[in-house]
Backbone as CSV, one residue per row, in Angstrom:
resi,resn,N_x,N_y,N_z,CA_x,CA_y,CA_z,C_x,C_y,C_z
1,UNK,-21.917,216.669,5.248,-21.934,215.745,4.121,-20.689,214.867,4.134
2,UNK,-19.650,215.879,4.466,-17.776,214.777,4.584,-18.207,213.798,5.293
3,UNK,-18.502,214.221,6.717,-18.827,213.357,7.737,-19.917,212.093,7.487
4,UNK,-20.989,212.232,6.712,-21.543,210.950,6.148,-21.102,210.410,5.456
5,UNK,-20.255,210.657,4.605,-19.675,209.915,3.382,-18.196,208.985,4.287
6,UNK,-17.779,209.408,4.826,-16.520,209.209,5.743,-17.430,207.783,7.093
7,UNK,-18.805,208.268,7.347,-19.419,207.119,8.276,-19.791,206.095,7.077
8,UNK,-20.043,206.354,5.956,-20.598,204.993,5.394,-19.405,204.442,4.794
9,UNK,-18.129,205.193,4.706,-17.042,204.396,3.751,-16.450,203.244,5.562
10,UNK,-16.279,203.673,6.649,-15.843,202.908,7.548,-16.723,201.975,7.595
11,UNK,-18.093,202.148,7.460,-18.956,201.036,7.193,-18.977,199.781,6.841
12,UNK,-18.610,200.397,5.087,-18.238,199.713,4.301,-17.356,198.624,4.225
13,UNK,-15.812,199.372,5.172,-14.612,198.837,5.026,-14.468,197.418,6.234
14,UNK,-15.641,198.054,7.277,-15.552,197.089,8.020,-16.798,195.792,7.670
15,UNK,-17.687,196.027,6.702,-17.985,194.955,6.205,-17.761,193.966,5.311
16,UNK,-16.532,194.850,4.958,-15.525,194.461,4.100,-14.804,193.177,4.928
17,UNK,-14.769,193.311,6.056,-12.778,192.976,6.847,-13.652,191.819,7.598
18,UNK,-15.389,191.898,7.807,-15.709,191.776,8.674,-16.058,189.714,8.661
19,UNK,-15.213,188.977,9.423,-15.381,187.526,8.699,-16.895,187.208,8.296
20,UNK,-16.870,186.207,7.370,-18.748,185.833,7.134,-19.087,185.083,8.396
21,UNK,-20.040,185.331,8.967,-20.821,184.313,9.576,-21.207,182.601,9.454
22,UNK,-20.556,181.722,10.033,-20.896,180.521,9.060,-21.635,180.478,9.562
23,UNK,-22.611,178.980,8.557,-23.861,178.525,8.252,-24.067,177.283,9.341
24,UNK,-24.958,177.016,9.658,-24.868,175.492,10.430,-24.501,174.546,9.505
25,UNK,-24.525,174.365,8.582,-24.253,173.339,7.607,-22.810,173.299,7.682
26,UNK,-21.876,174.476,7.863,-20.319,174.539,8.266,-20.224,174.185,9.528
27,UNK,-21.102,174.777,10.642,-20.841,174.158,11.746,-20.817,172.837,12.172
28,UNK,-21.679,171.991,11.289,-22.030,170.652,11.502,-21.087,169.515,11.270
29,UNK,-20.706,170.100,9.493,-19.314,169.421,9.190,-17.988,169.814,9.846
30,UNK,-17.715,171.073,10.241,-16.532,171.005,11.369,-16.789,170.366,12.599
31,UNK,-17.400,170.388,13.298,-17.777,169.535,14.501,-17.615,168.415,14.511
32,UNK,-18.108,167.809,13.097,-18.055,165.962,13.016,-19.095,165.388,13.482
33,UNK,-20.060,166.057,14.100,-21.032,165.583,14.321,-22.658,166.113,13.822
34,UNK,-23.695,165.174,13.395,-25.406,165.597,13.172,-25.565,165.449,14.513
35,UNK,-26.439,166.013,15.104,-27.434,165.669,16.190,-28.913,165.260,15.285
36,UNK,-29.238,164.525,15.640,-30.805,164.428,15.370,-31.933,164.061,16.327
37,UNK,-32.944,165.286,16.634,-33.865,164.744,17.615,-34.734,164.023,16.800
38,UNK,-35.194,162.770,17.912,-35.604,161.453,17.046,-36.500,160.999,18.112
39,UNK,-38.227,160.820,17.873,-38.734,159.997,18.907,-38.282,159.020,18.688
40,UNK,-38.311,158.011,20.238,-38.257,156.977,20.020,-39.377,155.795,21.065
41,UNK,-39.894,156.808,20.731,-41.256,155.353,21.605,-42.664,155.895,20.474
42,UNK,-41.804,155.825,19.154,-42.914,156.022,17.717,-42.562,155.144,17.029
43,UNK,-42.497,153.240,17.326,-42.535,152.625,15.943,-43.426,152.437,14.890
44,UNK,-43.169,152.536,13.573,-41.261,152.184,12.998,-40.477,153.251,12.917
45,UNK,-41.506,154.580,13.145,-39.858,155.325,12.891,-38.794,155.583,14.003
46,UNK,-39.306,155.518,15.027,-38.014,155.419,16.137,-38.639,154.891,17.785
47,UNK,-37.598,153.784,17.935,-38.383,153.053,19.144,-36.786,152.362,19.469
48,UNK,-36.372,151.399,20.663,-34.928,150.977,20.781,-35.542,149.263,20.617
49,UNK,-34.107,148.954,20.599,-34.215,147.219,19.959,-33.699,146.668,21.833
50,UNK,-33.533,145.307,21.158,-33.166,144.004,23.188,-32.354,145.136,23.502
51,UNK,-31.549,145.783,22.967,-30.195,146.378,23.423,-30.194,147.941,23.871
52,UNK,-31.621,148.423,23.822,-31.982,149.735,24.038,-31.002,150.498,22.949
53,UNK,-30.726,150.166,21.761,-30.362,151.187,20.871,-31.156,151.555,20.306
54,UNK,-31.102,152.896,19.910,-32.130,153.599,18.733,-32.362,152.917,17.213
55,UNK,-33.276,152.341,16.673,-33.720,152.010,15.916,-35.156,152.881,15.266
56,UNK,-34.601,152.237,14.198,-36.357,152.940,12.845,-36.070,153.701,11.964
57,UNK,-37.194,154.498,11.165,-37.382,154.617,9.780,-36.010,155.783,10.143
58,UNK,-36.575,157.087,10.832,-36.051,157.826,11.169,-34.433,158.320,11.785
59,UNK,-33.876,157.343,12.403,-32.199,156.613,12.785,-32.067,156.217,11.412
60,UNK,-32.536,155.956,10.518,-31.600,155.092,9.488,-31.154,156.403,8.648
61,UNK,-32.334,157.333,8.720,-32.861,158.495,8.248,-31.574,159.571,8.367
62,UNK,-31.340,159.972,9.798,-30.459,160.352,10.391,-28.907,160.151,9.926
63,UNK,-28.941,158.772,10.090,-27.496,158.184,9.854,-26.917,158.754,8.017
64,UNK,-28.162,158.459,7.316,-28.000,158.298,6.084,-27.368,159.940,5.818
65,UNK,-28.017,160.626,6.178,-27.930,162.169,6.272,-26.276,162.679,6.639
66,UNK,-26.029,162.052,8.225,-24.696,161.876,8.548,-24.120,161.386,7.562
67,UNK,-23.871,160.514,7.043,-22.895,159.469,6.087,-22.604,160.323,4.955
68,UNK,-23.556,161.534,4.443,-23.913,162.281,3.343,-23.377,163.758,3.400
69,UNK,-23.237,163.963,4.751,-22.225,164.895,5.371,-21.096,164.762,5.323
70,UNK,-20.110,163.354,5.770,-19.367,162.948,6.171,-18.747,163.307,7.645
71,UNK,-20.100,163.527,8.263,-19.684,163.195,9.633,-21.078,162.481,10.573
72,UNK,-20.495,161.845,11.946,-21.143,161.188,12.801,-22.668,161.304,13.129
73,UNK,-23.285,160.596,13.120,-24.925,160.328,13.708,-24.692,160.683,14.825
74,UNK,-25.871,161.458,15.486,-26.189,161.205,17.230,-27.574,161.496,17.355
75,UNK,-28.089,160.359,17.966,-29.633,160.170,18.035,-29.755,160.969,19.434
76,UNK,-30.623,161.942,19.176,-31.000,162.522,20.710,-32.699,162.321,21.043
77,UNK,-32.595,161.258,22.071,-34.498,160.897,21.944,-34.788,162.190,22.372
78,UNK,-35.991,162.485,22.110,-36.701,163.970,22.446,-38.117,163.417,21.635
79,UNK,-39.116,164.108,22.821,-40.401,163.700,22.682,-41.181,164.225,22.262
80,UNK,-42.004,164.233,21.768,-42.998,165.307,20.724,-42.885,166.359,20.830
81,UNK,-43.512,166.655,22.260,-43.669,168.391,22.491,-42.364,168.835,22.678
82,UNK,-41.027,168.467,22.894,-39.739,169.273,22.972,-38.697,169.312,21.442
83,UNK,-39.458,168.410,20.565,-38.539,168.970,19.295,-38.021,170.385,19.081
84,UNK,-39.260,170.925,18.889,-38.939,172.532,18.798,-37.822,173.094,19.923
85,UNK,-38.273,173.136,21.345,-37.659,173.979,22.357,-35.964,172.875,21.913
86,UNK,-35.954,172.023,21.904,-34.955,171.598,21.846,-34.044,171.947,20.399
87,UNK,-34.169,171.949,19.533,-33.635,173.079,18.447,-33.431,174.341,18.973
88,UNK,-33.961,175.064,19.505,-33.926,176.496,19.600,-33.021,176.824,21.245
89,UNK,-32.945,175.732,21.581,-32.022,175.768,22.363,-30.658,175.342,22.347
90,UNK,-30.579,174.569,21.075,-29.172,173.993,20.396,-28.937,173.006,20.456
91,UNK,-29.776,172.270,21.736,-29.281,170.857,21.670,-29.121,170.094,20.037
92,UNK,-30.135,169.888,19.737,-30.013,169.344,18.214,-29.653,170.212,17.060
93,UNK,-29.691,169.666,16.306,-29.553,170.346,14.499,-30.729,170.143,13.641
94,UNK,-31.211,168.953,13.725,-32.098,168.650,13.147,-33.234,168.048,13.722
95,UNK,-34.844,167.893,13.310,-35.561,167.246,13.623,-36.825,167.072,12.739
96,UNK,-37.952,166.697,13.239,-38.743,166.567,11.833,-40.229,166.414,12.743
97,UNK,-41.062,166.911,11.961,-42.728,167.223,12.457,-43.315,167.601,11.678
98,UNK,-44.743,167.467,11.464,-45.974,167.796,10.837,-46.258,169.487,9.934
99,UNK,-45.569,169.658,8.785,-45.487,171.134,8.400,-46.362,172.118,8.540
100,UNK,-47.019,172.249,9.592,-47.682,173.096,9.458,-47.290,174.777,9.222
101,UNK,-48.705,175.385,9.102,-47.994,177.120,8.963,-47.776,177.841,9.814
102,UNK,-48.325,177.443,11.169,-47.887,178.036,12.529,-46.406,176.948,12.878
103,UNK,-45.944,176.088,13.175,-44.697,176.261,13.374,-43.584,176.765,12.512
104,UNK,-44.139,177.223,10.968,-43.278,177.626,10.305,-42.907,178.627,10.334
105,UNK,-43.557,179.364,11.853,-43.393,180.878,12.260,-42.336,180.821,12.953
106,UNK,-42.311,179.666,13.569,-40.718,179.606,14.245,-39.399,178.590,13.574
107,UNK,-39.787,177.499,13.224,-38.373,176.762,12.822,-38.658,177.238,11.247
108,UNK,-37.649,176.380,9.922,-37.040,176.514,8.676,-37.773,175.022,8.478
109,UNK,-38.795,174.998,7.625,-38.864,173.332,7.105,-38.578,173.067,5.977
110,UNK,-38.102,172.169,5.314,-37.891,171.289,4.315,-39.261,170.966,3.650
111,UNK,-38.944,170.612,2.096,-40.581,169.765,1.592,-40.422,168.363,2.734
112,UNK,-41.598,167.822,2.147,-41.717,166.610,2.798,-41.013,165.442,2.556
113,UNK,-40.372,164.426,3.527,-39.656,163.759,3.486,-40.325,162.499,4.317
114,UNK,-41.759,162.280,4.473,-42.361,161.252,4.793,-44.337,161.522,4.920
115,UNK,-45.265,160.772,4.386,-46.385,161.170,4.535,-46.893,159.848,5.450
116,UNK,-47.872,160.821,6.173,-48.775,159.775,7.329,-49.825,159.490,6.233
117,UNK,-50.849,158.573,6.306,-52.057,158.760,6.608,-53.101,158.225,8.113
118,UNK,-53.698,158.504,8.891,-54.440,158.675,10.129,-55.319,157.328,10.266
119,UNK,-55.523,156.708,11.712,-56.250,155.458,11.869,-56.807,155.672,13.132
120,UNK,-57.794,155.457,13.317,-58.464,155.046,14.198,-58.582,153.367,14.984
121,UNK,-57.731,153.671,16.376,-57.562,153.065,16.910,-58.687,152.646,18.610
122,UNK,-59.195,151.425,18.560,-59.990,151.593,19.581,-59.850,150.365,21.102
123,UNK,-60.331,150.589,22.037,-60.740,149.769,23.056,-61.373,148.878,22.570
124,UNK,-61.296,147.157,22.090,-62.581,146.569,22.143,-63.419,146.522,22.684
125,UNK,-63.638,147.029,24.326,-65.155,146.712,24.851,-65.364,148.476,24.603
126,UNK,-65.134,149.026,23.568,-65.629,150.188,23.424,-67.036,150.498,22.992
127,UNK,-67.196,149.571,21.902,-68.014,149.509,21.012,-68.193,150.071,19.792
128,UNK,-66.500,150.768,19.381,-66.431,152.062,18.494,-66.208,151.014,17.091
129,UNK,-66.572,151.011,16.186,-66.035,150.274,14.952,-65.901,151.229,13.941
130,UNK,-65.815,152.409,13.949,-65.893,153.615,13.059,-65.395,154.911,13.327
131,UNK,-65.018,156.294,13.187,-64.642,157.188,12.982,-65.543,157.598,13.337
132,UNK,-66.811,157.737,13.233,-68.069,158.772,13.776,-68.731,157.756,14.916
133,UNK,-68.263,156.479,15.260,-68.464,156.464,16.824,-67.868,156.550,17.957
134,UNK,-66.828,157.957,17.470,-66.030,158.098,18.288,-66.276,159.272,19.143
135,UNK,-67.537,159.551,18.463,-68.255,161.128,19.233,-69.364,161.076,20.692
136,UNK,-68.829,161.478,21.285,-69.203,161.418,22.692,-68.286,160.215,23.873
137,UNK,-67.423,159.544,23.019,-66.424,159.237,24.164,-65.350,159.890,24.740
138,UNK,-64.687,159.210,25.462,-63.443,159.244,25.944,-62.416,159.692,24.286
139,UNK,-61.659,160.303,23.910,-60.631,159.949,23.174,-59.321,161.005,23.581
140,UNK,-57.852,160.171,23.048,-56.789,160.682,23.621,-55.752,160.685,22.543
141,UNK,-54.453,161.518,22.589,-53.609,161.550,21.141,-52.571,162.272,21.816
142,UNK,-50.960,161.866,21.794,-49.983,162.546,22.045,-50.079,163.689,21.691
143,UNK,-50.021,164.901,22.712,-50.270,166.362,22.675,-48.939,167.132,21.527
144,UNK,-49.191,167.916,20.783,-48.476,168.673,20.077,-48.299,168.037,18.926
145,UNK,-48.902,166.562,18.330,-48.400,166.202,17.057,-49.929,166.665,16.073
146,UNK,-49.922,166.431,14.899,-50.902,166.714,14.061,-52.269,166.206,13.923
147,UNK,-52.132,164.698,14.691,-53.260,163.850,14.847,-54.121,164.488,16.035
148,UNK,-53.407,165.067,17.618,-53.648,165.458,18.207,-54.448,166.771,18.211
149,UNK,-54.076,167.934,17.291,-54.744,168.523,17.374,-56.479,168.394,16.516
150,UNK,-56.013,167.874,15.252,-57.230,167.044,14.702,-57.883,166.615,15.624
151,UNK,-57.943,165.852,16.062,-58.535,165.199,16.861,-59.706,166.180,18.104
152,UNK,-58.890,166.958,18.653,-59.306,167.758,19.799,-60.639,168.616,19.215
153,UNK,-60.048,169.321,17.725,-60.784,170.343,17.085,-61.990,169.428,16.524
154,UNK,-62.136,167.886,16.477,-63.294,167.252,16.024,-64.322,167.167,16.897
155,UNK,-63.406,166.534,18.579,-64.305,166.934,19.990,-65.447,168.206,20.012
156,UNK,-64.566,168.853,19.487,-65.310,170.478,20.049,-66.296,170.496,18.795
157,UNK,-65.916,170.320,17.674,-67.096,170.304,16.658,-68.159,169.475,17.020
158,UNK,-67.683,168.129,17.585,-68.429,167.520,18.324,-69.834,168.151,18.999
159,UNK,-69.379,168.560,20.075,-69.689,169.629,21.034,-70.035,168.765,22.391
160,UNK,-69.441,167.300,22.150,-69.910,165.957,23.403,-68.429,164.962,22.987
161,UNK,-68.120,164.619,24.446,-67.171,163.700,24.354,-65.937,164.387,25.082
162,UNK,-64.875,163.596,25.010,-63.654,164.460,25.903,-62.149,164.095,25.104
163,UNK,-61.518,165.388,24.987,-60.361,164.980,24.412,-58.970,164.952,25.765
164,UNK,-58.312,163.855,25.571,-56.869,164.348,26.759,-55.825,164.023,26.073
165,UNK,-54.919,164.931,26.318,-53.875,164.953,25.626,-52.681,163.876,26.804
166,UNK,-51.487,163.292,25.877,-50.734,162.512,26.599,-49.541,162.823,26.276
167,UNK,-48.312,162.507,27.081,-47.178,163.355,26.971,-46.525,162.308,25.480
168,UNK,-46.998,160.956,25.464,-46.014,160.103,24.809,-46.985,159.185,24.016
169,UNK,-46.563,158.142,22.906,-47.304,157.671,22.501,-47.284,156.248,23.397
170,UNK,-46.716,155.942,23.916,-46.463,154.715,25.095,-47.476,154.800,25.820
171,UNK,-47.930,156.475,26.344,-48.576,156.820,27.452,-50.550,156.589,26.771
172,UNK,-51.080,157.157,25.064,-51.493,156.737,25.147,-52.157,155.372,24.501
173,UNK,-51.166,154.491,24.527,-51.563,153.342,23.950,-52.122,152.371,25.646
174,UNK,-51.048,153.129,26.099,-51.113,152.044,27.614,-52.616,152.738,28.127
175,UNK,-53.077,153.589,28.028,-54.474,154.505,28.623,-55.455,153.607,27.326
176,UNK,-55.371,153.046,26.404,-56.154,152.697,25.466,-56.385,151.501,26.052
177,UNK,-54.897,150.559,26.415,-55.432,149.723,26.793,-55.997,149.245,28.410
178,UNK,-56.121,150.327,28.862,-56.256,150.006,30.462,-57.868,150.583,30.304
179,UNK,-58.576,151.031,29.142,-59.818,151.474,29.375,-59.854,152.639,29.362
180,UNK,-58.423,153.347,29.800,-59.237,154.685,30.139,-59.633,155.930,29.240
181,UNK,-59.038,155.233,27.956,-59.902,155.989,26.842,-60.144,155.223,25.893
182,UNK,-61.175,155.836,25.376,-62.073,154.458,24.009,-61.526,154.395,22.965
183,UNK,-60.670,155.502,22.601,-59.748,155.310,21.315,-59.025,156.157,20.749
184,UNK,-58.086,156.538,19.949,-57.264,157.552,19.497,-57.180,157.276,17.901
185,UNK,-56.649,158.617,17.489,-56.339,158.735,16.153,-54.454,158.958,16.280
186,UNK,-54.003,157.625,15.224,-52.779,158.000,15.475,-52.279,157.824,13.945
187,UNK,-51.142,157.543,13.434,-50.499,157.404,11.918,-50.689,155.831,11.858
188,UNK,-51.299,155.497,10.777,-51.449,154.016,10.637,-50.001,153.523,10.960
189,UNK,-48.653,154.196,10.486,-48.371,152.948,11.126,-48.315,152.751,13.069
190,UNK,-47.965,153.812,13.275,-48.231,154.052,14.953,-49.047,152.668,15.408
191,UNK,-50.093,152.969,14.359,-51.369,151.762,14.929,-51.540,150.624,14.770
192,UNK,-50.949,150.204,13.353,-50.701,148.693,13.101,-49.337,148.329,14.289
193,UNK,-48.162,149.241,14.608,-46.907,148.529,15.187,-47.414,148.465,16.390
194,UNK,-48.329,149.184,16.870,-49.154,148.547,18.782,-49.981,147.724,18.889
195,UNK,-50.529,147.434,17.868,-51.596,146.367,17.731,-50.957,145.198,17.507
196,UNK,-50.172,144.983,16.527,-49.421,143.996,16.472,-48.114,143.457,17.190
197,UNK,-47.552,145.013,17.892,-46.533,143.828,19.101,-46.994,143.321,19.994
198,UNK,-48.431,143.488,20.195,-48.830,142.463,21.306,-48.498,143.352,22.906
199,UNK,-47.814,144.103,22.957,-47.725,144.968,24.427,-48.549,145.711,24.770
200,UNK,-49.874,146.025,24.132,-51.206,146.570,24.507,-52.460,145.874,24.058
201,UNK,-52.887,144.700,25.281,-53.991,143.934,24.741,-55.359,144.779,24.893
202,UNK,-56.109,144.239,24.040,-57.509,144.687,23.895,-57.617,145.621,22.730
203,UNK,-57.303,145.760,21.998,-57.023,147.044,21.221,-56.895,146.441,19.604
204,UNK,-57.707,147.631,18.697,-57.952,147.074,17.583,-58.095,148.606,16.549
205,UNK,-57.194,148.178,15.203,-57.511,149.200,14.257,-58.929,148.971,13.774
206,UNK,-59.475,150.147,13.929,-60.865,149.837,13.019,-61.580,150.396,12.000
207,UNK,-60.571,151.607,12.085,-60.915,152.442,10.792,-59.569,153.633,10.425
208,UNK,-59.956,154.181,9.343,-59.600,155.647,9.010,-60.211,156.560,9.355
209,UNK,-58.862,157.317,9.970,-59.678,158.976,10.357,-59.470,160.056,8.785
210,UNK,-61.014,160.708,8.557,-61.103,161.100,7.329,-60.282,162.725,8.054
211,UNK,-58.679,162.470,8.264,-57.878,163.906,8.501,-57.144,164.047,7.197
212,UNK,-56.637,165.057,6.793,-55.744,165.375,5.770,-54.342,164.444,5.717
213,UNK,-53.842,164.161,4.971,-52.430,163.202,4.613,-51.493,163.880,5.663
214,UNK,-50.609,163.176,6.187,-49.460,164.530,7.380,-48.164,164.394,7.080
215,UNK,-48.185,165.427,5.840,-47.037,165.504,5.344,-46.073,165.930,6.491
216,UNK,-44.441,165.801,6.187,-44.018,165.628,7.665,-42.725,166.060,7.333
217,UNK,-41.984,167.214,7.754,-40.596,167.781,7.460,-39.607,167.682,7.940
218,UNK,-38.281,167.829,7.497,-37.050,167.696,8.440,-37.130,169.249,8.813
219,UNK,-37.096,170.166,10.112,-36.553,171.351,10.057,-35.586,171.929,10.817
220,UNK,-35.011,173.051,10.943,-33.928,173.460,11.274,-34.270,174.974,11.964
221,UNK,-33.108,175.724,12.251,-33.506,177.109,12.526,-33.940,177.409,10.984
222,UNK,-34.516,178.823,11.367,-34.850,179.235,10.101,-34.330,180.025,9.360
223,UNK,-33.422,180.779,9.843,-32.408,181.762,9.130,-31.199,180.989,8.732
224,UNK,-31.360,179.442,8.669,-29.842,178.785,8.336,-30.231,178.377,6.969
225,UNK,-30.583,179.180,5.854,-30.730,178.886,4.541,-29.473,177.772,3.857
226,UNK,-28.419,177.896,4.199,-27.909,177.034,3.515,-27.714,175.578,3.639
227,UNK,-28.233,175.687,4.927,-28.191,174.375,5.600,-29.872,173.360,5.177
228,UNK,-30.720,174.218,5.114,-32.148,173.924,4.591,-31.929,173.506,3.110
229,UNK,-30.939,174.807,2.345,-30.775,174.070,0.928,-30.596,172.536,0.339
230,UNK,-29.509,172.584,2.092,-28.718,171.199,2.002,-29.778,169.860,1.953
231,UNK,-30.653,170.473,2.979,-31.514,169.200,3.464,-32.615,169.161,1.846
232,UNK,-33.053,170.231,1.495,-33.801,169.823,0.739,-33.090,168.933,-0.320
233,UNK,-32.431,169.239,-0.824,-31.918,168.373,-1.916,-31.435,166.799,-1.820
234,UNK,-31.221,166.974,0.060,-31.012,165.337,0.079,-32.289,164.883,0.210
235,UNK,-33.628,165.191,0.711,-34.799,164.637,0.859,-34.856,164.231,-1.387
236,UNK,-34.799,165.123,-1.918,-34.713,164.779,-3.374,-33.727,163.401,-3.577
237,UNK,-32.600,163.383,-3.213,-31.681,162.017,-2.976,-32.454,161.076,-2.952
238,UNK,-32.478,161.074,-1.526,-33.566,159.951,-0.738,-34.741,159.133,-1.937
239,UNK,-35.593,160.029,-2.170,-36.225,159.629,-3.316,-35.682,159.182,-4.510
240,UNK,-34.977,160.198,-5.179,-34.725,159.702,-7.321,-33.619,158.299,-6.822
241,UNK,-33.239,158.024,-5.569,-31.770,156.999,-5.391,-32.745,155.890,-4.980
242,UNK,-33.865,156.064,-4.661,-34.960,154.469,-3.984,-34.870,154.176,-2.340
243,UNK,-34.011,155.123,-2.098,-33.151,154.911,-0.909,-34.627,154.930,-0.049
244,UNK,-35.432,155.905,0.112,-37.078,156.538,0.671,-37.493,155.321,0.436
245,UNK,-38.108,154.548,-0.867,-38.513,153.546,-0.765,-38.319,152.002,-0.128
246,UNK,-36.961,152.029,-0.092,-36.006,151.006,0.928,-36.535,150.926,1.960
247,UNK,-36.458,152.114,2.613,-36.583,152.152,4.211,-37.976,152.214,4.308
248,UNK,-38.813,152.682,3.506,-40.110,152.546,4.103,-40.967,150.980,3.789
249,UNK,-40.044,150.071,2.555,-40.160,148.910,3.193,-39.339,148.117,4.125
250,UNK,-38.226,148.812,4.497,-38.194,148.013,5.624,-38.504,148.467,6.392
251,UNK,-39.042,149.384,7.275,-39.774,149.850,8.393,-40.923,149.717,8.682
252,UNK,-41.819,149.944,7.496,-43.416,149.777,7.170,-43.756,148.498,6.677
253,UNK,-43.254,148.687,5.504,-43.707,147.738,4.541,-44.478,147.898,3.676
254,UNK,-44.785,147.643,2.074,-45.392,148.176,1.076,-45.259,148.710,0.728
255,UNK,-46.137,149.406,-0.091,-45.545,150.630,-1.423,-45.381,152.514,-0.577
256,UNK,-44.460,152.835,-0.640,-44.023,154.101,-0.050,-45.179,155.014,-0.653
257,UNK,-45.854,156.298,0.120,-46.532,156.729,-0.486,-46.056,158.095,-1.152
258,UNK,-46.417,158.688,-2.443,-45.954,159.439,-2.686,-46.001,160.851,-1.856
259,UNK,-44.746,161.513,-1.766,-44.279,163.035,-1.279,-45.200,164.231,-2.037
260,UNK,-45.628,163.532,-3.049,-45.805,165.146,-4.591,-47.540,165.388,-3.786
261,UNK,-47.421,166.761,-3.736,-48.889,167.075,-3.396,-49.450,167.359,-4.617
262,UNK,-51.154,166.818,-4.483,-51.393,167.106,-5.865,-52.237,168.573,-5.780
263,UNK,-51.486,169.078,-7.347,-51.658,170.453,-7.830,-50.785,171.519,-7.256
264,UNK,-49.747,171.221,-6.295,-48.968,171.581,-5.973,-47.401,171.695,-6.441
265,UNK,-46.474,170.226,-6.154,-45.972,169.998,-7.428,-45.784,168.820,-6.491
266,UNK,-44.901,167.593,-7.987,-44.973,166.512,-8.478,-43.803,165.810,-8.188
């Protein structure tokens, strides 16, 4: 009995003595630097300007976050499918993707801090002018984002047609417009900013894809609670300050759509 009481008091004493563990949110501000993984061949939220700098919704996003820290931005491009591995490997601190409940098995997300809604984008000599004539073609969607898997799981409900996945959204706008697929579902704005820069001819929005809204998170590791605290409350910033609405007219344009899920909260 001495002997247990004597193992849990050294226990004790050394959890006593024993320094705290800091938080990434300490690590971030001692360092001086955010990392943020940031696509950038996704305008408006991240794509580079004449000068190949990082630009969009998301860099301003970043920066603002930095500035709110009081330490340095660093845009790290990283492409759909490596957000995750790239967090969990340290490169970054932060990044942001589609909330679902399977990646929330691995990273820490934030509420939402930007909502999609989905478009259907097509080949003109496709013949697709709709969302349900998109069954039995060709269709394609950067692999690992939310549109993508939608998309695939409609194929197969389908039970005719072919889904291919593409590493980038560059990769499939340029396959949209070379023919070799009849059309994709991507985030309206994805689809209005390729249609309208003119660097993929033939190609036309023609509808809405009837997918769920894609609400869309900043996340982090997941055991860094204080650092998640942090973020949530600035995504709250962002909003009650107009700051959210700013940038999504200048990036988008028009009325920002609301974050509040309904019956959820507000």
């Amino acid at each position: 009995m001495k002997t247990s009481v004597l193992a849990f008091g050294l226990v004790a004493a050394t959890a006593l003595t024993s320094p705290a563990h800091a938080d990434k949110l300490d690590d971030i501000i001692a360092s001086g630097t955010l990392r943020c993984a940031v696509v950038l061949d996704f305008p408006p939220m991240g794509s580079r300007d004449e000068n190949n700098e990082p630009i969009g919704f998301d860099v301003d996003y970043c920066n603002d976050l930095a500035r709110a820290l009081g330490v340095t931005a660093e845009i790290v491009e990283t492409p759909f499918p490596e957000r995750i591995p790239a967090l969990m490997s340290g490169r970054v601190d932060v990044a942001s993707t589609s909330d679902t409940l399977e990646r929330a098995k691995t990273v820490g997300m934030t509420v939402p801090y930007f909502a999609f809604e989905m478009a259907v984008t097509a080949n003109e000599k496709s013949g697709i002018k709709s969302f349900e004539d998109m069954k039995g073609k060709v269709v394609g969607a950067t692999a690992g984002t939310y549109e993508a898997i939608a998309l695939e799981n409609q194929v197969k409900a389908w039970g005719e047609g072919e889904f291919r996945p593409y590493q980038t959204q560059a990769d499939v706008f340029l396959a949209l417009s070379q023919g070799q697929l009849d059309a994709t579902v991507s985030t309206s704005t994805v689809a209005q900013s390729n249609v309208k820069g003119g660097k993929f001819p033939g190609i036309s929005v023609v509808d809405k894809a009837p997918f769920d809204i894609d609400y869309v998170a900043l996340f982090t590791n997941r055991e860094e609670y204080g650092f998640l605290n942090y973020l949530n409350l600035f995504v709250n910033q962002q909003v009650r300050t107009g700051r959210y609405a700013e940038l999504y007219e200048k990036w988008v344009g028009g009325e920002a759509p609301s974050l509040a899920v309904n019956g959820v909260y507000r």
